[in-house]
N, C-alpha and C positions, 0 to 999 in steps of 0.2 A: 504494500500500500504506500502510495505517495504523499511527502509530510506537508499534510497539512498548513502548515507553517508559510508552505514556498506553492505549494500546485494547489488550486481550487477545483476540487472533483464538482463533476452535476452528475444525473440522475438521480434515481435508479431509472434506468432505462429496461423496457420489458421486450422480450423475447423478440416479438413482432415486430419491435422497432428498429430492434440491430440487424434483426434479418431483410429490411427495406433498406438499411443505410448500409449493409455492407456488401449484399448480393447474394448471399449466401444460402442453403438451403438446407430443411432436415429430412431427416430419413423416417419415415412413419409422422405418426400423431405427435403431435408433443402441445402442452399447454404454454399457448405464445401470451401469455399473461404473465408470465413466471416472470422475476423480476432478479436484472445484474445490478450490481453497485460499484466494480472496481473490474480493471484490466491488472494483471498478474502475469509471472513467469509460469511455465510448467511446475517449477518445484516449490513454489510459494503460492498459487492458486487456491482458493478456498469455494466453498457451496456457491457464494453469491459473486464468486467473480468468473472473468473472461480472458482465456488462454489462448495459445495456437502452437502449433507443431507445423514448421516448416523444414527441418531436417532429420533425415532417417537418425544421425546417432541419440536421438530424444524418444525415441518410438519406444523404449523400455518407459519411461518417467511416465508418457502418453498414459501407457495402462493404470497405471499406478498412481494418476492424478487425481486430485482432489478437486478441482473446480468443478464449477456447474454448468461451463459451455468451454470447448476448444474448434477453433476453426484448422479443421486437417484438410486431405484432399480425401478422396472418396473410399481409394482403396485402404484407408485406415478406419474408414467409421466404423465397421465391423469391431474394431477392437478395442473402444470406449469400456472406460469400466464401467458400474453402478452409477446409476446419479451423476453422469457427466452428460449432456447434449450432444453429439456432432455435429458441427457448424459446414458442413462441406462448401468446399470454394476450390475452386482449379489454383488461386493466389492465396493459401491461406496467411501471409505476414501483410498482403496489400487488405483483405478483409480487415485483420484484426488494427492496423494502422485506421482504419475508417472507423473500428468502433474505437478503438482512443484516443481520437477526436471527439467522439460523442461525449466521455466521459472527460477530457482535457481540452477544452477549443481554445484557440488561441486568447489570451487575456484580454480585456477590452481596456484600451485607451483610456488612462482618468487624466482629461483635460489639463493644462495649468503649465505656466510658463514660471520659472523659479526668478525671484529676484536676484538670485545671484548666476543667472545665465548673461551672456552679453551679447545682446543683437543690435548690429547696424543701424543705422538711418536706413533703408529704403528693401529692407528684407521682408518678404511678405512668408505668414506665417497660416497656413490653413485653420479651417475651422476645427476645432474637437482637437487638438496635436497637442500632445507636452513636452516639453524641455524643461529640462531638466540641470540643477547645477551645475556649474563651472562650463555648461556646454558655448562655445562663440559660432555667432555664426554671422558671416560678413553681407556686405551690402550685395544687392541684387542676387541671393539667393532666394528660389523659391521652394517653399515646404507644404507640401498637400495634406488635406484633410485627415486628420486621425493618427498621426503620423507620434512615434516615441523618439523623441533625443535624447540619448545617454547623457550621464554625466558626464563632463571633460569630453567631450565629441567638439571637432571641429569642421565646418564645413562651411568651407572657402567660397569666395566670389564667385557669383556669378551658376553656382549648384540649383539644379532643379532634380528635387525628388518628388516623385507623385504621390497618390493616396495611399494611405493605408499601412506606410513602412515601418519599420522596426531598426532604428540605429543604434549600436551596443555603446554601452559605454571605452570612451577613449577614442573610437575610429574618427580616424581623418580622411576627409572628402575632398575632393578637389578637382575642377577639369573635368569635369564628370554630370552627365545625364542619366538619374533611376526613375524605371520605371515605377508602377503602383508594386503594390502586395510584396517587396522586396523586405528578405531583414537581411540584416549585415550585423556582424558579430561583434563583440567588444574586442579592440585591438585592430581593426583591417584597416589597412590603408589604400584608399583608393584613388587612383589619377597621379600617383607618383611619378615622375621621371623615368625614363626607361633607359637602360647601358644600353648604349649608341654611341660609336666614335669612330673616329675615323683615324690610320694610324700613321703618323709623320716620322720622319727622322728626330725631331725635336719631343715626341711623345703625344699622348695622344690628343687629340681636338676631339672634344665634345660635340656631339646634332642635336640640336636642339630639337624637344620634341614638342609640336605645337597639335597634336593631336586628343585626341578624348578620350575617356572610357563611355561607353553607352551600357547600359544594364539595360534588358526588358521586365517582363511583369512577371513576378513570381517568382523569381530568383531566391537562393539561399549563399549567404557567402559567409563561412566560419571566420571563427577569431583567428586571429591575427595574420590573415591571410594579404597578400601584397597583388593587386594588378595595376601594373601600370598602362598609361595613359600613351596613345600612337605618337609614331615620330612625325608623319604626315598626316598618316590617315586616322580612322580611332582601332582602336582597342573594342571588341564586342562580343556581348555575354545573351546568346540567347535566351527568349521567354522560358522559364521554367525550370534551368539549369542549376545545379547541387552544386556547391565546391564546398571541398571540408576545410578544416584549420592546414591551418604554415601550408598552402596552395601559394606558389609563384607564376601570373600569369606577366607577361612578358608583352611588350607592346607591338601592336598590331597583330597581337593574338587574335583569331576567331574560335570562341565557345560556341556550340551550336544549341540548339531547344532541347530538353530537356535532358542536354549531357549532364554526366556525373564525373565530380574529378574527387579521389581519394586525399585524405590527408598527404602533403608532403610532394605531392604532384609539381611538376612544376616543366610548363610548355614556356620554351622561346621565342624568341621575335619573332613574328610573321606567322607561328604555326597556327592549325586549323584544325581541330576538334568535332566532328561532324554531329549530326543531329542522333541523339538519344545513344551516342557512345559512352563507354562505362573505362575511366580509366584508374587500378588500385594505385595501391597507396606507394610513394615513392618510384614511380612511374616518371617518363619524362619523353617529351616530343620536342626533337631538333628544330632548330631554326627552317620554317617555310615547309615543315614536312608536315603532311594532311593526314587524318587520320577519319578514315570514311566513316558514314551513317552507320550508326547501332555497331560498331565495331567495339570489339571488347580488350582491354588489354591487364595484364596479370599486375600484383605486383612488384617493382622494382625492374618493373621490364623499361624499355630503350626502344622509341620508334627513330631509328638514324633516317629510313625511307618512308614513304607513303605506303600505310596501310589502305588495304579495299574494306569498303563497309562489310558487315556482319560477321564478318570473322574473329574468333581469339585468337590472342596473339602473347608469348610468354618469350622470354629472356633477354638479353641484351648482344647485339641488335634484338627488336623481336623480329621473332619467326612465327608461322602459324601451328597451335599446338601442337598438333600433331606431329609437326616436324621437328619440333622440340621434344619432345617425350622421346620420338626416334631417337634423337641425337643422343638423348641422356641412356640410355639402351646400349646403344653403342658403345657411348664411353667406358660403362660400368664393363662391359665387356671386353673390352681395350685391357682394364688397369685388372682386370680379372685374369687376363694371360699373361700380363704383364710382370704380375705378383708369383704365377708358377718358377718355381723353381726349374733347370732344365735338366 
């Protein structure tokens, strides 16, 4: 259960209503009146709360669980124990993500600008928006309706953020257009300077970078994550896209819709992240190299070339899995004859 303290739970939400809001479906009769209170793990789950099992090494805990509903995929309902529900869903972590929303929606905005915030002469400031202590924010910036400023956030001339956003405490803005439903975490920095130079006998000469970050709608960008701002052109973060914490996105990057980049990721200049690509953690995409739609990459892996859409792709350079596992085959095989005595 979540503390009270920090998360405001709603409901109790009844059967019927998580089965609408999450898609889900059950196996036989069941009383859609029956009422949840809490989302839970498998092994803390109790009568009144809501589980899920999305990987087989859990399928032991499954049987042996105490909650009152888990959303599995089909071929597990069969093996609910006593007094559990099966919530069947082809997605059951995208189901269970929808019901804890139901039971955690995101916090609602409590108005109110701090006197000890400092804003400009000519910065317009949305309806319903709060700021928040130590936050500055400069002239001809615009701030949409309902909008949270952290404490000690800064956010420079001339910034238009839209409705609805979520700025963490500390981040720094700059150079930079967001769209609506954006949050950005405490600690990001955004619109920064991008490493650009050019290299002389005498060392190097800095390019000045006169381009932007553009964010779309719905974006998530973790703490203290860095994208900088184009040297020409902008920098850009498509609608819907996840970036986790310490993310280096590098100028004139392109992020595509609903990509996902892992903690520690970190694409350079020029690169291109295609739409609903998934890349893990410590991952990295060269300078101007593409990495196609729904392309998946492991992590710690290396795109040195252009990846093609919907493929995974593991090691450094990556290669496509399978030719990787090959490889690692091989080698075990190598250092395995290798090791025989003659």
């Amino acid at each position: 259960m979540a503390d009270s303290r920090f998360f405001r739970r709603q409901g109790p939400f009844a059967l019927a209503a998580v089965l609408e809001a999450t898609g889900a479906r059950v196996a036989g009769p069941h009383d859609t009146s029956r009422l949840f209170h809490d989302v839970a793990g498998l092994a803390n789950a109790g009568s009144a709360d809501l589980t899920f099992l999305d990987n087989v090494k859990y399928v032991a805990a499954y049987t042996e669980c105490r909650a009152g509903g888990c959303f599995v995929r089909e071929q597990y309902s069969d093996r609910a124990p006593d007094g559990l529900i099966a919530l069947i869903s082809d997605n059951p972590y995208l189901a269970f993500a929808r019901a804890a929303r139901m039971f955690y929606p995101d916090p609602v905005v409590e108005p109110g600008i701090s006197v000890r915030a400092f804003i400009e002469s000519g910065a317009r400031i949305g309806e319903g928006a709060r700021i928040d202590a130590f936050a500055v924010i400069r002239s001809g910036v615009e701030i949409g309706a309902r909008c949270s400023i952290g404490a000690g956030c800064v956010v420079e001339r001339h910034v238009r953020i839209g409705d609805d956003c979520h700025i963490g405490p500390g981040a720094v803005l700059m150079f930079c257009v967001v769209g609506n439903r954006v949050t950005i975490e405490s600690g990001a920095r955004v619109g920064t300077e991008g490493f650009g130079f050019a290299a002389s006998p005498d060392g190097a000469v800095r390019l000045p970078h006169v381009g932007r970050v553009v964010i779309g709608d719905d974006v998530g960008i973790g703490a203290n994550t860095t994208i900088d701002r184009g040297s020409l052109g902008d920098t850009v973060i498509g609608d819907g896209a996840m970036i986790d914490n310490q993310v280096q996105i590098a100028h004139n990057a392109k992020v595509g819709r609903h990509a996902v980049l892992a903690g520690q990721v970190g694409l350079a200049g020029s690169a291109v992240v295609g739409d609903f690509a998934m890349l893990g953690g410590q991952s990295g995409v060269a300078n101007h190299v593409r990495v196609g739609p729904g392309a998946r990459m492991g992590g710690n892996s290396s795109a040195a070339s252009d990846l093609e859409g919907g493929g995974t792709y593991l090691g450094a350079p990556a290669i496509p899995q399978r030719d990787f596992w090959r490889q690692q085959v091989m080698l075990r095989r190598l250092v395995k004859h290798s090791n025989k005595k003659p």
